[in-house]
C-alpha positions in Angstrom: 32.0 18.1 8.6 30.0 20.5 11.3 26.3 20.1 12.0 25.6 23.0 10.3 26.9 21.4 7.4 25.3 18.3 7.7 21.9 19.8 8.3 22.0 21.7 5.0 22.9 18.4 2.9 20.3 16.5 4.8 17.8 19.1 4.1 18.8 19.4 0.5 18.0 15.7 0.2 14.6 16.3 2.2 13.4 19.0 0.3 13.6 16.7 -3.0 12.6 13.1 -1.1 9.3 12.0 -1.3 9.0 8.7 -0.8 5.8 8.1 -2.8 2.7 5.7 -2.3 0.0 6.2 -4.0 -2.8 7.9 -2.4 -4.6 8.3 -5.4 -8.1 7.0 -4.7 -11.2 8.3 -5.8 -14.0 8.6 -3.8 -16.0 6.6 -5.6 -19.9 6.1 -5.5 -19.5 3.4 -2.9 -18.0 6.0 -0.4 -21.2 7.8 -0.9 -23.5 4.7 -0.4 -21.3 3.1 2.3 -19.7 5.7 4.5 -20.2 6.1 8.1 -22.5 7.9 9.9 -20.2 10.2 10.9 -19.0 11.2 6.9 -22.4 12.2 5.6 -22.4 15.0 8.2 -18.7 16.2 6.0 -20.7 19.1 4.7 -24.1 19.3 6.3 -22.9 20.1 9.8 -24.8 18.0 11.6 -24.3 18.2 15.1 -21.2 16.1 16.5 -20.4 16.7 19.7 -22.3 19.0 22.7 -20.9 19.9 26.2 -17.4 20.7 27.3 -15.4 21.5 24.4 -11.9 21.3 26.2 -11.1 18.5 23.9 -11.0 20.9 20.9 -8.5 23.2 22.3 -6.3 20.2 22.8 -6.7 18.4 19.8 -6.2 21.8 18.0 -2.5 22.2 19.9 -2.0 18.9 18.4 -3.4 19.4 14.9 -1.6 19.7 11.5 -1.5 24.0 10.8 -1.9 23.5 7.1 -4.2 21.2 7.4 -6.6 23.7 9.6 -5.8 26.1 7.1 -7.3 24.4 3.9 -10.2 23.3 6.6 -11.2 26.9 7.2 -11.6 28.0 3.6 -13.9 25.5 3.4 -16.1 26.3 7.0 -15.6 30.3 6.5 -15.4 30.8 2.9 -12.9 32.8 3.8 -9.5 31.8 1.3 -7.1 34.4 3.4 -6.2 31.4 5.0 -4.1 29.7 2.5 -2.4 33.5 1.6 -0.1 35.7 3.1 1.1 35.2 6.5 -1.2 31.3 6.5 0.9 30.1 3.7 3.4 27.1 5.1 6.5 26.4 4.7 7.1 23.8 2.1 6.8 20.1 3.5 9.6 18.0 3.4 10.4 14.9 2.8 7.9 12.5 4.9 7.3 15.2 7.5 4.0 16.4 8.2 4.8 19.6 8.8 2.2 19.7 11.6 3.5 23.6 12.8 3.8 24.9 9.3 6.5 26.6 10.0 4.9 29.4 11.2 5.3 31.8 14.1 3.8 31.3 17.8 1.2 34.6 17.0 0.1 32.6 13.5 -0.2 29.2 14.9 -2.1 30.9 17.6 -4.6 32.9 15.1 -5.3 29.8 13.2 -6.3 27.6 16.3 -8.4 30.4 17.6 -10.3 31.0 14.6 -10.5 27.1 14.1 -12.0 26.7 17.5 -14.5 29.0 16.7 -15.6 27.8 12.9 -15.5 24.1 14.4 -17.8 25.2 17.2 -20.0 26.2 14.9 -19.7 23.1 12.6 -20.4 20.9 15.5 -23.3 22.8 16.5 -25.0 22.4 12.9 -24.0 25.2 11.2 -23.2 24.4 7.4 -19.6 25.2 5.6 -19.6 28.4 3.8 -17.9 27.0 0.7 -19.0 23.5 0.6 -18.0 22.2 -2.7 -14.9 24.8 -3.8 -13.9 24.7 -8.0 -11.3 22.3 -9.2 -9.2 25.8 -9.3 -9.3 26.6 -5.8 -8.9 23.0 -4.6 -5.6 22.6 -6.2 -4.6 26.3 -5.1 -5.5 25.2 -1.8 -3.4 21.9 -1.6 -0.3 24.0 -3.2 -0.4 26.7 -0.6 -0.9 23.9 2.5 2.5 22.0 0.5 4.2 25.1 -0.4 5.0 24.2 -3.4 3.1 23.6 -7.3 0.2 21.0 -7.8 -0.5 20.5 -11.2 -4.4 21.2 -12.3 -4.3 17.8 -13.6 -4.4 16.2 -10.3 -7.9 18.5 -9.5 -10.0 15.1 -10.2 -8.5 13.0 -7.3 -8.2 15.8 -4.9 -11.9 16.7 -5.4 -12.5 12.3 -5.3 -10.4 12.2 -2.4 -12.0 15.1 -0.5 -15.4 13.1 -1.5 -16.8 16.2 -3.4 -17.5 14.6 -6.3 -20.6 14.8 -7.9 -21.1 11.2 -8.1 -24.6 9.7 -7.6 -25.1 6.9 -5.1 -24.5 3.3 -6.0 -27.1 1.6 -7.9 -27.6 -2.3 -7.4 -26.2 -3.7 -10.1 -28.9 -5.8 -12.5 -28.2 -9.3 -12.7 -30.1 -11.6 -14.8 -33.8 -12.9 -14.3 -34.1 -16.5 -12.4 -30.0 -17.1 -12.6 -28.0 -17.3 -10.3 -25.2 -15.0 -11.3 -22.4 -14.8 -8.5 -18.5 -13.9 -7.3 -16.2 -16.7 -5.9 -13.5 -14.4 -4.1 -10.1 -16.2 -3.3 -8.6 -15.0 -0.3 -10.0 -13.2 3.1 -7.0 -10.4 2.8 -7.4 -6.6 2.1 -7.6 -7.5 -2.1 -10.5 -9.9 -0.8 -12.6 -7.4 1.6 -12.3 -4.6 -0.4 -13.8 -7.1 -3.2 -16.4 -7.9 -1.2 -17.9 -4.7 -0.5 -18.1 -3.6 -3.9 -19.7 -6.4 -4.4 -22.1 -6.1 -1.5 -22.8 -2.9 -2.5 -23.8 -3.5 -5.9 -26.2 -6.2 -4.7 -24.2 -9.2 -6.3 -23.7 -12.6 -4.2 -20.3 -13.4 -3.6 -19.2 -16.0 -0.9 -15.0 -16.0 -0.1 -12.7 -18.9 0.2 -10.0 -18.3 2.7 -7.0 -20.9 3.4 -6.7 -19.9 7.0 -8.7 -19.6 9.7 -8.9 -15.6 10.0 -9.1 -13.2 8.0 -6.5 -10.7 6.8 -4.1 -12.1 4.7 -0.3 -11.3 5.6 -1.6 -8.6 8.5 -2.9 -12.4 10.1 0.7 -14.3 9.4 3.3 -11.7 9.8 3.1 -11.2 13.6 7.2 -11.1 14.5 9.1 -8.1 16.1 8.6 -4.8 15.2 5.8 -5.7 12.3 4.6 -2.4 11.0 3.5 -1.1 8.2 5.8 1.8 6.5 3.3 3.6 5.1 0.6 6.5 7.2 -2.1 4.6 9.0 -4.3 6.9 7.1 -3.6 6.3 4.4 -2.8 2.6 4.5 -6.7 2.3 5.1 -9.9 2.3 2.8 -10.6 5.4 1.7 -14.3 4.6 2.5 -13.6 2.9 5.9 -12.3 5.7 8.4 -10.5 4.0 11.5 -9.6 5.4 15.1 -5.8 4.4 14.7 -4.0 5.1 17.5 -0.2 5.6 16.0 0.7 7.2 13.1 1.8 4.1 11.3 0.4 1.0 12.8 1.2 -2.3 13.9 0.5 -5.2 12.3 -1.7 -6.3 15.4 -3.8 -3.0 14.7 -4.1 -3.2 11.2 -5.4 -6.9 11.5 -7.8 -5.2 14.3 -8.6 -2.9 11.6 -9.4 -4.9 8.8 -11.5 -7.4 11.4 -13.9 -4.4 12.6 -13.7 -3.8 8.2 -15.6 -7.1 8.0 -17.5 -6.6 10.6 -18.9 -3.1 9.9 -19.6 -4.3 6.2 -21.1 -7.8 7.3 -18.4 -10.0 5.4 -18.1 -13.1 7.4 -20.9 -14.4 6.9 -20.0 -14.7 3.3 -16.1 -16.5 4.6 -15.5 -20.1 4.3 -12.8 -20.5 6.3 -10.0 -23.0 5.9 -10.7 -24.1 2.7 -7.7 -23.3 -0.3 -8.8 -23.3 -3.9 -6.1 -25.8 -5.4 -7.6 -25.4 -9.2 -10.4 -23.1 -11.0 -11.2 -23.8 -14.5 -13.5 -22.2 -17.0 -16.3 -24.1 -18.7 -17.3 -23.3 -21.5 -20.0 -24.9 -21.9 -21.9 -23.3 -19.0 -19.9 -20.2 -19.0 -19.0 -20.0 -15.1 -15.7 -20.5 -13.4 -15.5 -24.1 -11.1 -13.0 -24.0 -8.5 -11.6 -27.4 -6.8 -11.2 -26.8 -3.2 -9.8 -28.3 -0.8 -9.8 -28.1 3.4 -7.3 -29.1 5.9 -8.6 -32.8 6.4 -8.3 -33.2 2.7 -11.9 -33.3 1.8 -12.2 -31.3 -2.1 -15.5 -29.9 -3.1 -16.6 -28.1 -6.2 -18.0 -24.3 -6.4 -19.1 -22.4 -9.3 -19.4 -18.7 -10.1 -20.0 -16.2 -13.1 -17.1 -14.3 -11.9 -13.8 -15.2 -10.3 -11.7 -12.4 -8.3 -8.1 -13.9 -7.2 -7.2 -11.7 -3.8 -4.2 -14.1 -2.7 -2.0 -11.2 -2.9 2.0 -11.6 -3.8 3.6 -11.3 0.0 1.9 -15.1 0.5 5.0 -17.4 -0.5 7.8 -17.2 2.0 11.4 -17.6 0.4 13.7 -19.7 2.3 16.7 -20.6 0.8 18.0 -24.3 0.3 20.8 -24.4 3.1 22.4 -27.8 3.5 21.9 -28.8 7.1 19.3 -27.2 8.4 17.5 -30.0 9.4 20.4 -30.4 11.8 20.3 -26.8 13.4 19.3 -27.6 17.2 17.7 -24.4 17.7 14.3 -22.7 16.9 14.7 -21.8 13.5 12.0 -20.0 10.9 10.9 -17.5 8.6 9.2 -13.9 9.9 6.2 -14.7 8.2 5.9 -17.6 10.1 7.3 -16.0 13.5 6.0 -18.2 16.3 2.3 -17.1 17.4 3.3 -17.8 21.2 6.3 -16.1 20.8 9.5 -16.9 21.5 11.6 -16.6 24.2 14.7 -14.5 23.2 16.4 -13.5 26.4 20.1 -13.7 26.5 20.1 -15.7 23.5 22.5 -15.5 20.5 20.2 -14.6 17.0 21.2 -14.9 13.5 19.5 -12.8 11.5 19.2 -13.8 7.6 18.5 -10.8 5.7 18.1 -6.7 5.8 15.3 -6.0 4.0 11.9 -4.7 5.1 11.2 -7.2 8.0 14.5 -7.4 8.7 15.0 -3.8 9.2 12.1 -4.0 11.9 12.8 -7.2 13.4 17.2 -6.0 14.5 16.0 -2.7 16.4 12.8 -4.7 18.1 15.1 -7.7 19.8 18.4 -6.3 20.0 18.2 -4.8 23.2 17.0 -8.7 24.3 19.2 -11.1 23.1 22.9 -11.8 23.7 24.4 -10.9 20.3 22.6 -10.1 17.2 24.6 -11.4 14.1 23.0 -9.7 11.1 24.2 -11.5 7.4 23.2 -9.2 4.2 23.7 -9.9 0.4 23.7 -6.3 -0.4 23.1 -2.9 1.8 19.7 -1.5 1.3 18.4 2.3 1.1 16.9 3.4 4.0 15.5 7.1 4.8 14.5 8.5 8.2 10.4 9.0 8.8 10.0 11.4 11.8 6.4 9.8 13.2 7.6 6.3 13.2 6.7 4.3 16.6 4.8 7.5 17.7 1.0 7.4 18.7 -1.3 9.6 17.9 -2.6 11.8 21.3 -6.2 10.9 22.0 -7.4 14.6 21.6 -6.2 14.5 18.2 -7.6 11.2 17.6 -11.0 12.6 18.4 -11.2 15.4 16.0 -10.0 12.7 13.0 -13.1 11.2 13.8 -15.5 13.5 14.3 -14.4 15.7 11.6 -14.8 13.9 8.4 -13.0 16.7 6.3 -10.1 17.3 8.7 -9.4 13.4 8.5 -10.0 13.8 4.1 -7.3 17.3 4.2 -5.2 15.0 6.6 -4.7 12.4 4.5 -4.8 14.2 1.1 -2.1 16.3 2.1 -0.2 12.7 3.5 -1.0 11.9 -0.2 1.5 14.2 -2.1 4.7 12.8 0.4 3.4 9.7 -1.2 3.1 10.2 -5.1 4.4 11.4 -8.3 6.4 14.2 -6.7 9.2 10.9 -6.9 8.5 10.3 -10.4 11.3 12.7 -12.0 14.2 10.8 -9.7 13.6 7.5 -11.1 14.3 8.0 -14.6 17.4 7.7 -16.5 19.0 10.2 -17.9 21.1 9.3 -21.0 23.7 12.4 -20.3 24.5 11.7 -16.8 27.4 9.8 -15.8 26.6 9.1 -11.9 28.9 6.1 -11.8 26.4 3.8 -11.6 25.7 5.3 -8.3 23.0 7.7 -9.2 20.9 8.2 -12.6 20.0 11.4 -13.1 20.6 15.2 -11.1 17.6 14.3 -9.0 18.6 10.9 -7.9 22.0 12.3 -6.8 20.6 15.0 -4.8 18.9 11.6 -2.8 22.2 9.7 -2.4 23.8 13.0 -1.1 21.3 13.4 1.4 20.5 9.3 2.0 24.5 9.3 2.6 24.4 12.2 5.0 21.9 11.4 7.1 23.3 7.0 7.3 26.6 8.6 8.6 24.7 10.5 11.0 22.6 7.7 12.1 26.4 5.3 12.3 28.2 8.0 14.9 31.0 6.7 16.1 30.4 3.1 14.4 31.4 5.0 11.3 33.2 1.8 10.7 30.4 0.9 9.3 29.8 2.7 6.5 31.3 0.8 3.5 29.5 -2.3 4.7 25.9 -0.4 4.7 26.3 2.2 1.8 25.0 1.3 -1.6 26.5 1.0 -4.2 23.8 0.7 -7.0 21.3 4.5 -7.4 18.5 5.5 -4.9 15.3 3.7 -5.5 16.8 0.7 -6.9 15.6 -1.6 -4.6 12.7 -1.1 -3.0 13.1 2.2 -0.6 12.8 1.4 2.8 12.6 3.9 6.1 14.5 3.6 9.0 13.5 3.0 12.5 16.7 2.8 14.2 18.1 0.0 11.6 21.5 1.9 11.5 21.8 2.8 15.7 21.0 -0.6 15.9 24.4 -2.0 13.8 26.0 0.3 15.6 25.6 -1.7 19.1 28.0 -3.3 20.7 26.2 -6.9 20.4 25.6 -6.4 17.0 27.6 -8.1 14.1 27.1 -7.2 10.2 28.2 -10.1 8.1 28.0 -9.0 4.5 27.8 -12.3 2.7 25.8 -15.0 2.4 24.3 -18.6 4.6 25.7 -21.7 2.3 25.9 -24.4 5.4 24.0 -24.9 8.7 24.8 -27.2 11.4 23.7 -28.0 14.8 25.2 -24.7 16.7 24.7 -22.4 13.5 25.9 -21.7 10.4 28.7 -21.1 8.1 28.7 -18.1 5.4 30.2 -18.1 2.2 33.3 -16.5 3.6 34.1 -19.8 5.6 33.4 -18.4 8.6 31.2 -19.9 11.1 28.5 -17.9 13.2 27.1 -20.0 16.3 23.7 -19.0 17.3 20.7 -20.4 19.4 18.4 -18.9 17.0 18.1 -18.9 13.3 15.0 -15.5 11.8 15.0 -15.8 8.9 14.4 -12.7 7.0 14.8 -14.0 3.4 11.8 -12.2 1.6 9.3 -13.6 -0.9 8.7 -15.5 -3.7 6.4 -12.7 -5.6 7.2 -13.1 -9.3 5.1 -16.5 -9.5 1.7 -15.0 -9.6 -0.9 -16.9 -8.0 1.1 -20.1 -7.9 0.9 -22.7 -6.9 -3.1 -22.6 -7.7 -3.8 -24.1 -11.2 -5.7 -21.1 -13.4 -7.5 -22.9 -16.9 -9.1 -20.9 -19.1 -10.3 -21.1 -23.0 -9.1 -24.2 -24.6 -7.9 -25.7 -21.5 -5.2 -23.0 -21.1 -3.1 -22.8 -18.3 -2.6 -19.0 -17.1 1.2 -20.2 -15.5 1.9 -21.4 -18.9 0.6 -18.4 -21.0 2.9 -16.5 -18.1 5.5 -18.6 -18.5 6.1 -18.9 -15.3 7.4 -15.9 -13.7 7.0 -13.5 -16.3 3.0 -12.6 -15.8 1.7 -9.8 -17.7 -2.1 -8.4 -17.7 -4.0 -5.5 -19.0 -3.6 -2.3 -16.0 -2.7 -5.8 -13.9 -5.9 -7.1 -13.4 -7.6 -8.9 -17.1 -5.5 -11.5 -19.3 -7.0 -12.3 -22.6 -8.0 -16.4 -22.5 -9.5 -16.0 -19.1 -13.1 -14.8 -19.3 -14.6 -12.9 -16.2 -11.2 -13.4 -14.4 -9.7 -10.6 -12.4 -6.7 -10.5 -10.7 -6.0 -7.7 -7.7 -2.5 -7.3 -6.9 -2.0 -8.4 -10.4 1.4 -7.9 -12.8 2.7 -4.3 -12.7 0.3 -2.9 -10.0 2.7 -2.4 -7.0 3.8 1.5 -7.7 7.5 1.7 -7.3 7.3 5.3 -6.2 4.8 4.4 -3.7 3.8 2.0 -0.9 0.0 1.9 0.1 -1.3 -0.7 -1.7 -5.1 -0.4 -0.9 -5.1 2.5 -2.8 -4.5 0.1 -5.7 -6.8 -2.3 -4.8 -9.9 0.5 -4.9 -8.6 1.8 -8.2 -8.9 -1.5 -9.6 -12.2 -3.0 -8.0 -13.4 0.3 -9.2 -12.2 -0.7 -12.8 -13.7 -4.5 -12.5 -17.2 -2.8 -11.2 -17.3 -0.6 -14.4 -16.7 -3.5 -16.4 -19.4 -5.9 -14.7 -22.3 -3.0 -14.7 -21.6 -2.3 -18.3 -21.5 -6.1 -19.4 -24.8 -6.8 -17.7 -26.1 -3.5 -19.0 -25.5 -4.9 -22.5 -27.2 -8.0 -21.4 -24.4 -10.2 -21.3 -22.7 -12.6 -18.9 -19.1 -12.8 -20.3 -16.5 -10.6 -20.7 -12.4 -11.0 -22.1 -9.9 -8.5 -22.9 -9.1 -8.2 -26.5 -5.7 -9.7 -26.7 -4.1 -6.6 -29.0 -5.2 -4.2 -26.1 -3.0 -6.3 -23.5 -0.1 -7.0 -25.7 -0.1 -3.2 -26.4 -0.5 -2.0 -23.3 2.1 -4.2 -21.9 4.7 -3.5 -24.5 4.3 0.1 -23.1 5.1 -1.1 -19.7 8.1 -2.6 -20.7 9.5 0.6 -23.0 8.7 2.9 -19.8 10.4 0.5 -17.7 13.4 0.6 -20.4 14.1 4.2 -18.8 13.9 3.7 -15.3 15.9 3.2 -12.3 14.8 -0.4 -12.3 16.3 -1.4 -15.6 19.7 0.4 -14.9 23.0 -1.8 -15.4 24.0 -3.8 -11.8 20.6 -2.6 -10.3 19.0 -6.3 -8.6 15.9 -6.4 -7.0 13.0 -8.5 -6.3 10.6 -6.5 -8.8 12.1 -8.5 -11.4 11.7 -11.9 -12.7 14.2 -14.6 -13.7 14.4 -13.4 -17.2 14.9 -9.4 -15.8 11.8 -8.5 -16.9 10.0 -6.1 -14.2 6.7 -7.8 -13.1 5.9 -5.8 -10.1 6.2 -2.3 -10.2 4.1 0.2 -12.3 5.9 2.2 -14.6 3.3 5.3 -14.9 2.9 7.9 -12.7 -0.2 7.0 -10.2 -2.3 10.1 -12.1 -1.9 8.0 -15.1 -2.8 5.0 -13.8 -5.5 6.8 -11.9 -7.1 8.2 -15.0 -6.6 4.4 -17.3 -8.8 3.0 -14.1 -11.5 5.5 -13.9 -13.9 3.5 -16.5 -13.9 1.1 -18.4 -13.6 1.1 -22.3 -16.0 -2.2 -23.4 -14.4 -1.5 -26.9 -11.3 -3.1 -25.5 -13.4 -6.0 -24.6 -15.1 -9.3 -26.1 -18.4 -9.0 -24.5 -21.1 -11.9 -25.2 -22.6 -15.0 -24.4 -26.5 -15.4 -22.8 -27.4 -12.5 -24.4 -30.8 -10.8 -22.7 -33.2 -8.3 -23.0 -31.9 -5.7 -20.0 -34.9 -4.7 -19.0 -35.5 -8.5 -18.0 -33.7 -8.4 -14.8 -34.0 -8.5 -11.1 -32.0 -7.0 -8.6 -30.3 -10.0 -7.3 
C-alpha cells in the first residue's frame, strides 16, 4: 500500500470519526450568578487588559481560525466572516482544525482584523451583535465545522455560549424555623458540582468524604501517564473557567483544578474529611435521610438531612482478580488506582503489565522507556484512535487570550463540543441488512474499522507482526473507544512482550498465564479495571418499608429514572447514576451539570408547593427504563460476541445512555412534578425564610 494510499483511507475514517463526549451543558442560571469576574465582561467589554499588546499578536498566531471567525461576527456584526473565502474546511476527526484550512493571505486577514476588533474589546468597546438569533448561531457553528448543525441543537449552543436569557439564581425558599439540609456523599467532581448548586441556592449542605482530600479518582489515580482523554476544556465546569496548561490534562492538574474549584466556591468548609457513610436510611416518621458514618479509628456517628445526594461516582471499586499466589509474589505488586503515592522505583526492572485498557494504555508508553522489559497480558485487543494534541501544552500566549476572553474560551470549547457528540450517534446502531461479519454493524461503523485498521498498521511499522494480536475482532465502539498516545509504537519496542491471554497463577518471581507459560517479573501493575456495575456498593441504601436499594437493583442490574431518582427512595439522588455515562462520549461533568440542574428544578418546585418530600412515580421509571433497554436492543452494545464492562452479569447495559445527548439534554432541562409524588409537611409558601 503507498502513503498516498494510506492517507486517503485514514482520512476517510477521519472525516466520519467523532469520538463523542458530551458537551452538552447549558449555561444555566448558576453560570450567571456564579461566574468569574472575568465572564460578566463576555459582552459588556469591559476593559481587560492595557499596555503592550504583543501578547495578542502571539496568542492570535496560535489561535483556532474558525474559532476567530465565529468571534468576529459577534465583535463586528459583520457575518462575512463565516462566508466565502472565511468558511473552513471541515474538521476532522478529533482535530481542532486550529488553521482552518485556509491560505497564508486568509489566515493573515482574519488575525489582522481580530487584532483590531479585540483591541477594541479590551479597551471597552461593546460587541456589535451581542446576543445573535438561534438561526445565525447554528449557521455560525456549521460554517466554523464545515459541515450541517441541525436547528435543534440552537438551545445548547446559545446555553453553552451563555446567551441565554436566563434570570439570575434566586435562593431557593426553605421552610420557616426548620432546618431543611443536603448530606452530600463524596468530595469528587459529582460532589463539588453538588455543592455549588447548593450554595448557590442558599441551602445547607455539609459533605462526607472517605479520604482525606478532595477529588475523588483525580486524588487516587496518580500512576504513569494518568490523563484524562477528553479536552481540558471541556472536561471542566462549564461555569468554572481554568488556566490549563495542556490540552488534555494530567491527573495532577485536574486534581489542582478541582482544589482551586473548592476553593473559589468556599466548599471545605462544608468537608468532613475521613469519615465514609457505611448506611443511610429513611425515616419515615421524621421524613429525613440518617446516615451511619463511620471514620478511620472506627468511631460511627449519626447525621440527618432532608435530602441525600450520593457523589461516590462508579470508577471507586478497583477490580483485582482472585489469582492463586499472589500473596507469595516477592515483588511490589498493585492496582493503578492504588499506584504508590511515593512512587516507585522502576529502573531496569522487569514489569508485568495486567491489562490494556484505558490506564493501561497510558501506563505501557509512560515506563517503557524505564524498565528492563515490559510484558503486557491482554484478554482481548481494544480500539484505539489517534488524538493529534495529546501530551501537548498549550503556549502561554494562547493561554492568556482563553482567559481574558470569555467568548473565545465559550466558541473554543463549543466548537470542541461537536468532535464530542451525536455526530457518533448514526455509527453505533445496528443495521438489520448489513452483514459486516460481526466485524462492523452498519456502512458507517465500517468506514471506522477501515480507517481504525489503517492508521494501527501504521502506528505497528515494521512490528507488523503484531497486528492479529492487537486488531479486533468485535465492531468499532464496542468497547469503550479509547485514543492512542503511542500504545501501539510502544508494543512495537524491542522490550516489549504482548501476551494475549490471561494471569491464572502467581508465584514468587511472577506469574503463569493460562497458556502455561510463565512470565518472571519484579513488578506486578495491575491494570484490571473496575467494579462499576454494583452501584453505590458496598454502602447500605434503605428506603420506604425498610427497602434495600441493592436489593430492588438486584444487585448489579440498577436502573433509575434519566439515572438519578428510583421510586421507594424519597429525596434521594444519585449523580453518576444507571445509564448516565454516554457511550458516544467521554466528559462526564457535562453529565453531572445536566443532572444537578434536573435535581435543582425538582427541589425549587417541591418547596414552591410547600412540601418537603418528593419520589418518582414508579410507572414513570419502569417506562422510561424499558425505553432504555429497547434503544439499547439496537445498538452496537447489544451486538452478538460484543463484551464490555457497560454491562452487567445478566447483559443488561447499566452504564451507557442510549439517547443521543440532545435528547437527554432536552429530558433534563425541567422537571415535570407530574411524574412525581410530592407531599408531606405541607406549608403555606409564603411562610418561608431564606435559609
Amino acid at each position: 500500500m503507498s502513503s498516498d494510499q494510506l492517507i486517503n483511507i485514514i482520512n476517510v475514517y477521519v472525516d466520519n470519526f467523532i469520538f463523542a463526549d458530551n458537551f452538552l451543558q447549558s449555561k444555566r442560571a448558576l453560570r450567571r450568578c456564579r461566574q468569574k469576574a472575568d465572564d460578566s465582561a463576555i459582552m459588556d467589554g469591559q476593559t481587560k487588559s492595557t499596555g503592550d499588546q504583543e501578547w495578542l499578536l502571539d496568542a492570535l498566531t496560535a489561535a483556532n481560525l474558525p474559532t476567530l471567525c465565529c468571534l468576529l461576527v459577534h465583535l463586528t456584526g459583520d457575518r462575512s466572516w463565516i462566508e466565502g473565502e472565511f468558511v473552513p474546511s471541515r474538521t476532522r476527526g478529533l482535530d481542532d482544525n486550529d488553521s482552518g484550512g485556509f491560505t497564508e493571505s486568509v489566515k493573515q486577514k482574519i488575525r489582522d482584523a481580530a487584532y483590531v476588533a479585540l483591541n477594541d474589546w479590551l479597551s471597552g468597546k461593546r460587541p456589535a451583535l451581542p446576543n445573535p438569533t438561534d438561526e445565525l448561531l447554528v449557521e455560525m457553528m456549521s460554517a466554523s465545522l464545515g459541515e450541517i448543525v441541525p436547528q435543534s441543537y440552537a438551545p445548547m449552543i446559545r446555553n453553552d455560549l451563555a446567551l441565554s436569557d436566563e434570570s439570575a439564581v434566586s435562593p431557593i425558599s426553605t421552610p420557616a424555623n426548620s432546618d431543611f439540609c443536603a448530606l452530600i456523599i463524596g468530595a469528587g467532581i459529582s460532589g463539588l458540582c453538588a455543592a455549588i448548586e447548593f450554595e448557590a441556592a442558599g441551602i445547607p449542605y455539609t459533605i462526607v468524604e472517605r479520604h482525606n482530600d478532595l477529588g475523588g479518582v483525580w486524588f487516587e489515580n496518580r500512576y504513569p501517564g494518568a490523563a484524562c482523554d477528553v479536552p481540558s476544556y471541556l472536561y471542566s465546569f462549564s461555569f468554572a473557567a481554568y488556566d490549563w496548561s495542556r490540552f488534555f490534562a494530567g491527573s495532577s492538574e485536574i486534581h489542582n483544578y478541582l482544589e482551586d474549584v473548592a476553593d473559589r466556591y468556599d466548599i471545605r468548609r462544608h468537608i468532613r474529611f475521613g469519615q465514609e457513610v457505611v448506611e443511610a436510611r429513611f425515616d419515615e416518621v421524621s421524613g429525613k435521610w440518617e446516615a451511619s458514618l463511620i471514620d478511620a479509628d472506627g468511631t460511627q456517628q449519626l447525621m440527618n438531612a432532608n435530602l441525600l445526594i450520593s457523589g461516590v461516582g462508579a470508577f471507586n471499586k478497583p477490580r483485582l482478580p482472585n489469582v492463586p499466589g499472589l500473596a507469595d509474589f516477592k515483588g511490589p505488586s498493585f492496582h493503578t488506582a492504588c499506584y504508590p503515592q511515593e512512587g516507585i522505583d522502576l529502573e531496569g526492572r522487569n514489569v508485568i503489565l495486567i491489562g490494556n485498557g484505558a490506564s493501561a494504555m497510558q501506563v505501557a508508553p509512560a515506563i517503557v522507556d524505564k524498565v528492563a522489559s515490559l510484558t503486557i497480558v491482554q484478554r482481548t485487543p481494544q480500539w484505539a484512535a489517534p488524538f493529534p494534541k495529546f501530551g501537548q501544552d498549550i503556549p502561554d500566549s494562547l493561554r492568556r487570550l482563553l482567559m481574558e476572553v470569555p467568548l473565545y474560551r465559550l466558541w473554543y470549547r463549543l466548537r470542541l463540543s461537536w468532535a464530542f457528540n451525536d455526530k457518533l450517534y448514526e455509527a453505533l446502531q445496528q443495521d438489520p441488512s448489513w452483514d459486516g461479519g460481526g466485524r462492523s454493524i452498519n456502512a458507517i461503523n465500517d468506514a471506522h474499522r477501515v480507517g481504525l485498521e489503517a492508521y494501527i498498521k501504521s502506528e505497528l511499522g515494521s512490528a507488523i507482526h503484531l497486528l492479529p494480536q492487537v486488531l479486533p475482532d468485535y465492531p468499532p465502539f464496542g468497547k469503550r473507544m479509547l485514543l492512542d498516545n503511542g500504545w501501539f509504537r510502544t508494543l512495537a519496542k524491542k522490550n516489549v512482550k504482548l501476551v494475549t491471554g490471561s494471569v491464572v497463577e502467581a508465584h514468587a518471581t511472577g506469574v503463569t498465564t493460562n497458556d502455561g507459560q510463565k512470565h518472571d517479573a519484579d513488578v506486578l501493575i495491575w491494570a484490571t479495571g473496575f467494579d462499576v456495575v454494583n452501584l453505590l456498593a458496598p454502602m447500605k441504601v434503605v428506603g420506604l418499608g425498610d427497602r434495600e436499594l441493592h436489593d430492588d437493583w438486584n444487585g448489579d442490574d440498577a436502573r433509575a429514572y434519566l439515572g438519578t431518582v428510583v421510586p421507594g427512595y424519597p429525596n434521594f439522588f444519585c449523580l453518576y447514576g444507571p445509564n448516565t455515562q454516554f457511550g458516544h462520549g467521554g466528559s462526564l461533568i457535562t453529565v453531572l451539570e445536566r443532572q444537578m440542574h434536573y435535581v435543582m428544578s425538582l427541589v425549587r418546585q417541591m418547596l414552591e408547593k410547600g412540601a418537603t418530600q418528593i419520589e418518582v412515580d414508579k410507572h414513570v421509571h419502569d417506562a422510561y427504563n424499558e425505553k432504555v433497554d429497547s434503544t439499547h436492543a439496537g445498538m452496537v452494545w447489544t451486538y452478538p460476541g460484543v463484551e464490555t464492562y457497560y454491562k452487567n452479569s445478566k447483559g443488561r447495559v447499566v452504564v451507557n445512555n442510549p439517547f443521543r445527548i440532545l435528547e437527554y439534554w432536552q429530558m433534563t432541562e425541567t422537571a415535570d412534578l407530574t411524574e412525581f409524588k410530592v407531599g408531606r409537611d405541607a406549608i403555606d409558601p409564603t411562610d418561608s425564610v431564606v435559609a
